[in-house]
BAKOLMI-555163 format. One line per field, with one value per atom (N, C-alpha, C, O): residue number from 1; atom name; x, y, z. Coordinates in pm, 1 decimal, always signed. Example, Ala and Ser with C-alpha at 12.3 -4.5 7.8 and 13.67 -1.06 7.14 Angstrom:
! BAKOLMI-555163
num: 1 | 1 | 1 | 1 | 2 | 2 | 2 | 2
atome: N | CA | C | O | N | CA | C | O
X: +1319.0 | +1230.0 | +1320.0 | +1423.6 | +1285.0 | +1367.0 | +1290.0 | +1340.9
Y: -569.0 | -450.0 | -330.0 | -331.9 | -225.0 | -106.0 | +3.0 | +113.8
Z: +780.0 | +780.0 | +780.0 | +846.5 | +708.0 | +714.0 | +787.0 | +803.9
This chain:
! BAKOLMI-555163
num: 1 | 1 | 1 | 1 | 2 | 2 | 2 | 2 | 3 | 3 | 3 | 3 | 4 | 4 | 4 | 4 | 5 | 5 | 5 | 5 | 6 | 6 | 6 | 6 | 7 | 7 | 7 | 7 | 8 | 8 | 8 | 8 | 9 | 9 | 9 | 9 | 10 | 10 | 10 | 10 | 11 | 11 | 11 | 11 | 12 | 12 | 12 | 12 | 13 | 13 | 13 | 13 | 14 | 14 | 14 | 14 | 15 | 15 | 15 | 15 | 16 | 16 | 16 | 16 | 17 | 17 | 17 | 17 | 18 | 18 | 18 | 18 | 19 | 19 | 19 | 19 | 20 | 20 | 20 | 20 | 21 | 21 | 21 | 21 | 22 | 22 | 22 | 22 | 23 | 23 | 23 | 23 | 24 | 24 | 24 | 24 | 25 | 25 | 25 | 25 | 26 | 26 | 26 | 26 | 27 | 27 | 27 | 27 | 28 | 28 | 28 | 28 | 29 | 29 | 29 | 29 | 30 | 30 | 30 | 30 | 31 | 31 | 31 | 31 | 32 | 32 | 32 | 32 | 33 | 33 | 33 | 33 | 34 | 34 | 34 | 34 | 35 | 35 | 35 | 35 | 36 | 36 | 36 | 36 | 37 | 37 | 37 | 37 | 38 | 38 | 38 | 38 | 39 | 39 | 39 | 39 | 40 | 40 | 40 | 40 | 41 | 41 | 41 | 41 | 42 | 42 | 42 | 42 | 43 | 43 | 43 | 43 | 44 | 44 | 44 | 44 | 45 | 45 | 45 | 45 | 46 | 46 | 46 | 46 | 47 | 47 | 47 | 47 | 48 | 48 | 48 | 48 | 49 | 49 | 49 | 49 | 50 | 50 | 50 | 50 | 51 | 51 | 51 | 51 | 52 | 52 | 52 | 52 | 53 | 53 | 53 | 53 | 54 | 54 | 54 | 54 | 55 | 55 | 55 | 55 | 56 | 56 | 56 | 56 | 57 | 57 | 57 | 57 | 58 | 58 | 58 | 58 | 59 | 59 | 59 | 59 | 60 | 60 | 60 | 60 | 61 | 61 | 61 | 61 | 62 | 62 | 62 | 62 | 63 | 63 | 63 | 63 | 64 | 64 | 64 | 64 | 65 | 65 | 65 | 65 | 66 | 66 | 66 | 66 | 67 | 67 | 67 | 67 | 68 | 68 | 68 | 68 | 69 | 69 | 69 | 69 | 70 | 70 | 70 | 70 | 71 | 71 | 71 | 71 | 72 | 72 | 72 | 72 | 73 | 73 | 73 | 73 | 74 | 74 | 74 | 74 | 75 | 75 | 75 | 75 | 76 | 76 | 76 | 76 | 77 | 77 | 77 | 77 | 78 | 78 | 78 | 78 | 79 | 79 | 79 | 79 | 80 | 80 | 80 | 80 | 81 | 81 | 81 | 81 | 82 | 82 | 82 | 82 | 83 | 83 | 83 | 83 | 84 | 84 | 84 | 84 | 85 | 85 | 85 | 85 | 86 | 86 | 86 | 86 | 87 | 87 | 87 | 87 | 88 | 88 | 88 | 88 | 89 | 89 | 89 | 89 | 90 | 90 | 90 | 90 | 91 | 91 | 91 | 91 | 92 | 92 | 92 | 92 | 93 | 93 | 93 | 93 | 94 | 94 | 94 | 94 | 95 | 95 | 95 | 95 | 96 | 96 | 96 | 96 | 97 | 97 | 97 | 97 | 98 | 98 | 98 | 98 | 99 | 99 | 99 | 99 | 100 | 100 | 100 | 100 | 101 | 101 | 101 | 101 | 102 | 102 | 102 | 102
atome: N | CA | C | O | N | CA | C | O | N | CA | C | O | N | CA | C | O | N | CA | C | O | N | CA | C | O | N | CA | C | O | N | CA | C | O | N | CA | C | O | N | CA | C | O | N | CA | C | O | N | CA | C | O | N | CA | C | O | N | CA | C | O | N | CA | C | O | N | CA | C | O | N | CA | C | O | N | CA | C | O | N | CA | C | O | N | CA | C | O | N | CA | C | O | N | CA | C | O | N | CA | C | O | N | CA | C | O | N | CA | C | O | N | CA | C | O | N | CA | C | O | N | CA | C | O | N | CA | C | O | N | CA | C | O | N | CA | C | O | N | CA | C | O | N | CA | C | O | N | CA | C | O | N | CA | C | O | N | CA | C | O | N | CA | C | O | N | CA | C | O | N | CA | C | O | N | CA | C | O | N | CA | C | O | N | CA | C | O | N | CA | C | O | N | CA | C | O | N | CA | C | O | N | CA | C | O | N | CA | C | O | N | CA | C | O | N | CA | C | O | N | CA | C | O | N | CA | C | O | N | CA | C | O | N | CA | C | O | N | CA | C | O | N | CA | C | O | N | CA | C | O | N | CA | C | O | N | CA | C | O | N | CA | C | O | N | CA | C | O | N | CA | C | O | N | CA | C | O | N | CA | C | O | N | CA | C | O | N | CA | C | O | N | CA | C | O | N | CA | C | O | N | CA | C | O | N | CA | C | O | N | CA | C | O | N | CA | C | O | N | CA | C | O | N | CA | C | O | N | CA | C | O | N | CA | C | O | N | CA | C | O | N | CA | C | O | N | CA | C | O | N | CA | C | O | N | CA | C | O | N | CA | C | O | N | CA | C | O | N | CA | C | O | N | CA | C | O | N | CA | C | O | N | CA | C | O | N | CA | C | O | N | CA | C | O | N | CA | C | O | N | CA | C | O | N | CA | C | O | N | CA | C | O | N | CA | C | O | N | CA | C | O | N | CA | C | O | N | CA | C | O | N | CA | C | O | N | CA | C | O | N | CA | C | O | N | CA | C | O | N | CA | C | O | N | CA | C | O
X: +1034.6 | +1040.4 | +1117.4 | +1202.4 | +1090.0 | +1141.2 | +1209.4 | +1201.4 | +1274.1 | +1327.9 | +1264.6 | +1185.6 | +1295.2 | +1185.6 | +1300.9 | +1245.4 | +1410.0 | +1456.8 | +1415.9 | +1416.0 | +1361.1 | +1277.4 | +1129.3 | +1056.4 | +1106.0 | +993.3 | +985.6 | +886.5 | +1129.2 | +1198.7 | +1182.9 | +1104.3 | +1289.1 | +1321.7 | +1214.8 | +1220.2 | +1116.7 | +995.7 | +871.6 | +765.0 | +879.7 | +743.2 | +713.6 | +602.6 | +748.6 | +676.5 | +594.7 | +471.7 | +653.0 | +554.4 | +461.8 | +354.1 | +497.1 | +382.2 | +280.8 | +196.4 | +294.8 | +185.8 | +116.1 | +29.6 | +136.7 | +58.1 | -19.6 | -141.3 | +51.9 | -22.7 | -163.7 | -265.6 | -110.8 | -216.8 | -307.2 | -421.2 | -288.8 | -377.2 | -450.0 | -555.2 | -395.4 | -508.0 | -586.5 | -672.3 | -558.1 | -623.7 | -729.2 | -841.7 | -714.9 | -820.5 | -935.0 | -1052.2 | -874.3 | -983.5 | -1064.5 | -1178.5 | -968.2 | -1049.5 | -1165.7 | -1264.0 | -1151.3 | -1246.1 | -1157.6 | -1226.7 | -1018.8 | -962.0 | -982.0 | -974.5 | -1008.3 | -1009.0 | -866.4 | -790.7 | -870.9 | -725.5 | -671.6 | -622.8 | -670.4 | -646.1 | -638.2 | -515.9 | -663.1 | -619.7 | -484.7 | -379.4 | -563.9 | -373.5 | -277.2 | -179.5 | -250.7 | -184.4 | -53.7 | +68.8 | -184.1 | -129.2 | -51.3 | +62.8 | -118.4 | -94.6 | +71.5 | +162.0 | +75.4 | +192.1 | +356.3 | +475.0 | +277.5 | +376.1 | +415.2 | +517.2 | +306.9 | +358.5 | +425.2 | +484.4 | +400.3 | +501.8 | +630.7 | +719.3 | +656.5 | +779.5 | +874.7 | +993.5 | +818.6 | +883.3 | +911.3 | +966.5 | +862.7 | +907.2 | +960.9 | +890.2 | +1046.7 | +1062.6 | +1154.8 | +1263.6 | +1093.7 | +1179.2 | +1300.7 | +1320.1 | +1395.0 | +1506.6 | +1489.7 | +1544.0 | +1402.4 | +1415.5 | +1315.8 | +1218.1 | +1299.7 | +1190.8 | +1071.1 | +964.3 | +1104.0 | +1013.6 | +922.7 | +802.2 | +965.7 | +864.0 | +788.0 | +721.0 | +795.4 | +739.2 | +572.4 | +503.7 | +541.9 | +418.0 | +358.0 | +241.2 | +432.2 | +315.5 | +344.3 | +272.4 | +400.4 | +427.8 | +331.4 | +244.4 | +359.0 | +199.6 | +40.2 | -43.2 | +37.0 | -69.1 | -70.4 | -177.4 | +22.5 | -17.7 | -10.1 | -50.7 | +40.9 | +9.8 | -130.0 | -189.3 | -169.1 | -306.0 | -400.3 | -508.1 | -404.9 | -477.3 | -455.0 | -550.2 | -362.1 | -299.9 | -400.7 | -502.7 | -323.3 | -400.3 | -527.8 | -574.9 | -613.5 | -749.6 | -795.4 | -859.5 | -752.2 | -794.7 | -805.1 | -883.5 | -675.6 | -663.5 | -697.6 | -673.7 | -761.6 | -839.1 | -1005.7 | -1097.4 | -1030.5 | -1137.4 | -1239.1 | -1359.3 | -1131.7 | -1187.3 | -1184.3 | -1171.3 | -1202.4 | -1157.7 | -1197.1 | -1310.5 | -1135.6 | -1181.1 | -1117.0 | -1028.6 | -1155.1 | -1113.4 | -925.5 | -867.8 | -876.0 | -769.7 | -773.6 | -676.3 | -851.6 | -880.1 | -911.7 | -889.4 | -995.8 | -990.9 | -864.6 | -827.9 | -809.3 | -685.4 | -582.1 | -500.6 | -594.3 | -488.5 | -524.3 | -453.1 | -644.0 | -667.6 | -635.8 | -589.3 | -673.3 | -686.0 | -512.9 | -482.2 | -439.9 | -273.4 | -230.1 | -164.8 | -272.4 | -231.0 | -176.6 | -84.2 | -167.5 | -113.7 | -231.5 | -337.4 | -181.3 | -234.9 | -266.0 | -181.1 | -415.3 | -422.1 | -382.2 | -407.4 | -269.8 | -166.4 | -64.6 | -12.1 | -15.4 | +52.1 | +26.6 | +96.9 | -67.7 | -154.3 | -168.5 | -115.6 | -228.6 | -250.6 | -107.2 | -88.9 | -1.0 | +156.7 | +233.1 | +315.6 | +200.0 | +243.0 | +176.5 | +231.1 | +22.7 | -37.6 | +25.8 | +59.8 | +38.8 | +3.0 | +182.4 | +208.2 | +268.0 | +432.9 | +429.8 | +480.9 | +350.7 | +346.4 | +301.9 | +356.9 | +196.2 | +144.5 | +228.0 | +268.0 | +253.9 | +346.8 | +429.8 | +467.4 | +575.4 | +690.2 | +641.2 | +726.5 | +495.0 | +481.4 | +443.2 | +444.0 | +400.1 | +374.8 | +218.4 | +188.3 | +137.4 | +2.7 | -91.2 | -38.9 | -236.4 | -239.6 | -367.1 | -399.9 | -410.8 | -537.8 | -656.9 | -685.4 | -751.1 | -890.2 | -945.0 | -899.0 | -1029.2 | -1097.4 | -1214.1 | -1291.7 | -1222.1 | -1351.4 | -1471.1 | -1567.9
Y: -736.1 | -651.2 | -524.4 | -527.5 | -411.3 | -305.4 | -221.6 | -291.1 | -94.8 | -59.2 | +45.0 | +77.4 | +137.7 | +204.1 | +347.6 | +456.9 | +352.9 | +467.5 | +463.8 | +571.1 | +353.7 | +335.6 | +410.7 | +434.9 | +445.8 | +515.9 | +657.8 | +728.9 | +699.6 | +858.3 | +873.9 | +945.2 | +778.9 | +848.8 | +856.2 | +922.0 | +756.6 | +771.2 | +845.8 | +815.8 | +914.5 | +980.5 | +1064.4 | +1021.2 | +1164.8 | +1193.7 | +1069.4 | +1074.1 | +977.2 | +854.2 | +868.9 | +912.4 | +818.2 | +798.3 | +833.8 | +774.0 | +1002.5 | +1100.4 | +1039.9 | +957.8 | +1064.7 | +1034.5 | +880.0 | +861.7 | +808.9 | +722.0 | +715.0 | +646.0 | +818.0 | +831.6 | +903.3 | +871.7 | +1021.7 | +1102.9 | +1041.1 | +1085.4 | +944.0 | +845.3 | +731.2 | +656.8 | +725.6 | +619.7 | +713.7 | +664.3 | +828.3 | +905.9 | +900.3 | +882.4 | +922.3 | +943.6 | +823.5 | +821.3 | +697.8 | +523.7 | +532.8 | +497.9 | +605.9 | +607.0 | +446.4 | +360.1 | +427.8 | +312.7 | +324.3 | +435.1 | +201.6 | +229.0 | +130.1 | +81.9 | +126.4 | +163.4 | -24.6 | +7.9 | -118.5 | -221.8 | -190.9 | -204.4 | -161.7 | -185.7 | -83.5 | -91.5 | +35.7 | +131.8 | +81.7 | +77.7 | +19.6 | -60.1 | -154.8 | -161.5 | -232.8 | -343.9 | -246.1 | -246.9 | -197.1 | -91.2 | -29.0 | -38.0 | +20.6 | +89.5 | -41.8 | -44.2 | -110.5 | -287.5 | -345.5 | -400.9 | -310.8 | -346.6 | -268.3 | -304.0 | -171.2 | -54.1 | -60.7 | -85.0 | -30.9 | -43.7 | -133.6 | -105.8 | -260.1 | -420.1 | -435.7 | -533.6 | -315.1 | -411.2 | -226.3 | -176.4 | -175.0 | -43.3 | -62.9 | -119.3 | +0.4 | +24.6 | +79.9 | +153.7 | +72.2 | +126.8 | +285.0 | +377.5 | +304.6 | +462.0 | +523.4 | +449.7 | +637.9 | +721.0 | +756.4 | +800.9 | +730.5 | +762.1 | +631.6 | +655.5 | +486.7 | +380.5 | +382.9 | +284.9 | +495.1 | +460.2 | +530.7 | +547.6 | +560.5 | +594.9 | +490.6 | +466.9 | +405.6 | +262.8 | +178.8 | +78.9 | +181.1 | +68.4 | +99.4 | +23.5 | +249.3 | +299.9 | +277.5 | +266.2 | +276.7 | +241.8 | +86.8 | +42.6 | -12.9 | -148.9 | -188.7 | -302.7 | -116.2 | -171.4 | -165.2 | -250.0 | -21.6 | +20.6 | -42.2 | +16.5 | -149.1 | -214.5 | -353.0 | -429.2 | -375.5 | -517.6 | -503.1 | -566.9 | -381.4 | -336.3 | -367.3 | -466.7 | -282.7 | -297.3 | -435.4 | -491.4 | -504.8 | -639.3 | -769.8 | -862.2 | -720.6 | -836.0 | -774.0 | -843.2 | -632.4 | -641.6 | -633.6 | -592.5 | -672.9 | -687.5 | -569.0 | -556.8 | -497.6 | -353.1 | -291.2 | -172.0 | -416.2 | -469.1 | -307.7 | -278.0 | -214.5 | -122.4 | -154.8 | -239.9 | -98.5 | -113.4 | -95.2 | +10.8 | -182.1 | -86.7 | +22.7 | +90.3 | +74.0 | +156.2 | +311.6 | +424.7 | +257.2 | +389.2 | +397.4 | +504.4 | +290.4 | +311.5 | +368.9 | +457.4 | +305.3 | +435.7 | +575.1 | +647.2 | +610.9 | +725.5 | +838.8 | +952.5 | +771.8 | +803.7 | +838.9 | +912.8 | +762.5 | +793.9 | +897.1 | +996.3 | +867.4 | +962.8 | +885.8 | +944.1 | +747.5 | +653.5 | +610.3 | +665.4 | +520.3 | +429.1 | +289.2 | +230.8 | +224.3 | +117.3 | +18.0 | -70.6 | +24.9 | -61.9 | -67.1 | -178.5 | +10.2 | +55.7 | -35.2 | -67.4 | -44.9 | -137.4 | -277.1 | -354.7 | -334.2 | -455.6 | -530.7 | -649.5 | -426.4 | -533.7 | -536.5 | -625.5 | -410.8 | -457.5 | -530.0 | -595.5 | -527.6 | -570.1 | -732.5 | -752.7 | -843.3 | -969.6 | -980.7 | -1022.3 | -938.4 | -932.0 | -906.9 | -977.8 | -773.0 | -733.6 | -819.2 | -837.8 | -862.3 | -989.2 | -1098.1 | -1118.7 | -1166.9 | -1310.4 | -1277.1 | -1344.1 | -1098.4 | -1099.8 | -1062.6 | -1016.3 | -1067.6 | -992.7 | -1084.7 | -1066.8 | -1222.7 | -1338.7 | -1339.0 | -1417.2 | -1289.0 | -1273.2 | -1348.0 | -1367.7 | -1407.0 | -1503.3 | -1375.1 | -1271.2 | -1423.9 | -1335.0 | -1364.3 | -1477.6 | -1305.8 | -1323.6 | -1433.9 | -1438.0 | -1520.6 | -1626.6 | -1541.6 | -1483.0 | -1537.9 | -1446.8 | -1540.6 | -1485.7
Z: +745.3 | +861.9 | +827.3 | +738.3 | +896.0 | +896.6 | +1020.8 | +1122.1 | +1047.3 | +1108.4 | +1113.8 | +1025.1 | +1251.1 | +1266.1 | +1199.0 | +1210.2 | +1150.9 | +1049.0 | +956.6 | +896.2 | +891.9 | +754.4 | +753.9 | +657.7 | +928.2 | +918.7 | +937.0 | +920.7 | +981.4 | +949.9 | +803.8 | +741.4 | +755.5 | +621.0 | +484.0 | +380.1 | +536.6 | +460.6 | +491.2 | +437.3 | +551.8 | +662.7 | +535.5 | +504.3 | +437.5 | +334.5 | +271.8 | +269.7 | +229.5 | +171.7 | +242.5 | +201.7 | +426.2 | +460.9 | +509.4 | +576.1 | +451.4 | +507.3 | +390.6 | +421.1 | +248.7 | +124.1 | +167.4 | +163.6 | +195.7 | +216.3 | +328.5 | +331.8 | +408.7 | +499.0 | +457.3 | +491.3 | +371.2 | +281.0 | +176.1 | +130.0 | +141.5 | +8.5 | +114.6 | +67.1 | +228.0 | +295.5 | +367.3 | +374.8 | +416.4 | +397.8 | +312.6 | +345.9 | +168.5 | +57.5 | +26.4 | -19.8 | +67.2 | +85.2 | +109.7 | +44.2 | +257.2 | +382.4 | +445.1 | +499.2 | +430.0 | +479.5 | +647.1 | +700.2 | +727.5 | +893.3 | +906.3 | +821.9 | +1047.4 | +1148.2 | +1053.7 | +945.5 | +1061.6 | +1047.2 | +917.9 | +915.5 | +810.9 | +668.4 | +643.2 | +580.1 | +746.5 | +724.0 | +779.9 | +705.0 | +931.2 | +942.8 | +880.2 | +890.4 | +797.5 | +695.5 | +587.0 | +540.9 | +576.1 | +430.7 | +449.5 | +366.5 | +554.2 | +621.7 | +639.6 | +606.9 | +695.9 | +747.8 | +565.6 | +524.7 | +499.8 | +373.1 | +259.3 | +157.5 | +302.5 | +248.5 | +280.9 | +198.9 | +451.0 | +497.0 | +469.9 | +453.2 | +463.9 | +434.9 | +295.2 | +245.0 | +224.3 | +81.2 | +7.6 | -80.0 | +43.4 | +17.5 | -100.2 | -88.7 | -249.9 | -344.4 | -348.7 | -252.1 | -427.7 | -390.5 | -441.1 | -380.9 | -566.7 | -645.3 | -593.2 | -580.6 | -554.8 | -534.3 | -618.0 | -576.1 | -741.0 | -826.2 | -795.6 | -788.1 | -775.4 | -751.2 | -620.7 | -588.3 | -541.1 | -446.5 | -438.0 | -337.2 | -572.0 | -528.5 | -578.9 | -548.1 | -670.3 | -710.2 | -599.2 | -601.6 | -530.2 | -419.1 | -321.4 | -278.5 | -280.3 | -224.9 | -222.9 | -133.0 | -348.9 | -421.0 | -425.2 | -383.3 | -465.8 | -396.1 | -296.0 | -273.6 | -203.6 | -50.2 | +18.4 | +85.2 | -23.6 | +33.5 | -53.7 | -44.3 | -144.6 | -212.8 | -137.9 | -121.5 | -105.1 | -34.3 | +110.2 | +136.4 | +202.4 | +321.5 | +296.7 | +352.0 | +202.8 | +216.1 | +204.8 | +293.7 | +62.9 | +109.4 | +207.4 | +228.7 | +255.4 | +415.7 | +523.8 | +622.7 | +557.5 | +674.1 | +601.5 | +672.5 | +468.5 | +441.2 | +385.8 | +362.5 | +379.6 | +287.6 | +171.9 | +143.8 | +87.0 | -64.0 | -108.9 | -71.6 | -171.0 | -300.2 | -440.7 | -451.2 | -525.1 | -674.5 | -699.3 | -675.0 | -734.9 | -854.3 | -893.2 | -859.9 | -955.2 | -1018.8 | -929.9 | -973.2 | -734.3 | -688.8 | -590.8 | -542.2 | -569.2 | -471.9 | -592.4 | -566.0 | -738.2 | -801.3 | -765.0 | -695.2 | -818.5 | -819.6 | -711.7 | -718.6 | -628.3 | -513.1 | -437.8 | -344.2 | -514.1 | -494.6 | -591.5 | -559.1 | -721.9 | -870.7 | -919.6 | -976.3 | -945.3 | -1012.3 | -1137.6 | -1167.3 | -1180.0 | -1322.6 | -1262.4 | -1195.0 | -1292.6 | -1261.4 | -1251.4 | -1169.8 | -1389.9 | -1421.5 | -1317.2 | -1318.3 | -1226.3 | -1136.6 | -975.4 | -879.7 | -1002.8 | -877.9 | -917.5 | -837.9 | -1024.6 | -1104.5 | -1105.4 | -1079.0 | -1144.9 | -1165.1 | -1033.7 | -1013.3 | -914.8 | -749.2 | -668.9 | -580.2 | -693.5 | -548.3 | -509.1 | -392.6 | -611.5 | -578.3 | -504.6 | -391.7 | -591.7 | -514.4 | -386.2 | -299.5 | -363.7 | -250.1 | -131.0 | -22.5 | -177.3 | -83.0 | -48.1 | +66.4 | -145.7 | -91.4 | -57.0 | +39.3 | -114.9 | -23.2 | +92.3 | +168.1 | +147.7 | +271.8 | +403.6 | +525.4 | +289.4 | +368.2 | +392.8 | +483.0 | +350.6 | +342.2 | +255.2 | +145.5 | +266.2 | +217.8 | +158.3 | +215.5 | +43.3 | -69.2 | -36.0 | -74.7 | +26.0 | +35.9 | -47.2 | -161.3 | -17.1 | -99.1 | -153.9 | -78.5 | -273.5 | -342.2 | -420.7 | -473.3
């Protein structure tokens, strides 16, 4: 859980995040998630917060069912795939979320 000063002091993050969920074509329920899982699991350094970005909105997309690639939710942030591949699954279980059955 988060506080809603966590959503002051991050509102640059979470324009970017809203700007790569744009480029998704992400809808209202995956940004959501995307946002709830950002907030809840906030790095401590600034420099990590654009891969955290980038695995949330990979997390988001998959649990409201709007699976895209690794590869375009990096891009789509300015990250490295690798960047997404070593956050998304953390992100999930500290978030309490269970992984799409594929």
């Amino acid at each position: 859980m988060y506080r809603a000063s966590d959503e002051v002091a991050n509102e640059t993050h979470l324009k970017r995040l809203q700007e790569a969920a744009d480029r998704l074509d992400l809808g209202t329920e995956a940004r959501s998630r995307a946002t709830d899982v950002f907030l809840s699991n906030l790095p401590d350094e600034d420099r990590s917060k654009q891969a955290r970005i980038a695995a949330s909105l990979y997390v988001g997309a998959l649990v409201a069912g709007e699976q895209r690639s690794q590869g375009s939710v990096a891009e789509a942030v300015g990250v490295s795939r690798l960047s997404v591949q070593q956050n998304w699954k953390e992100l999930l279980e500290a978030s309490g979320l269970d992984a799409p059955t594929w």
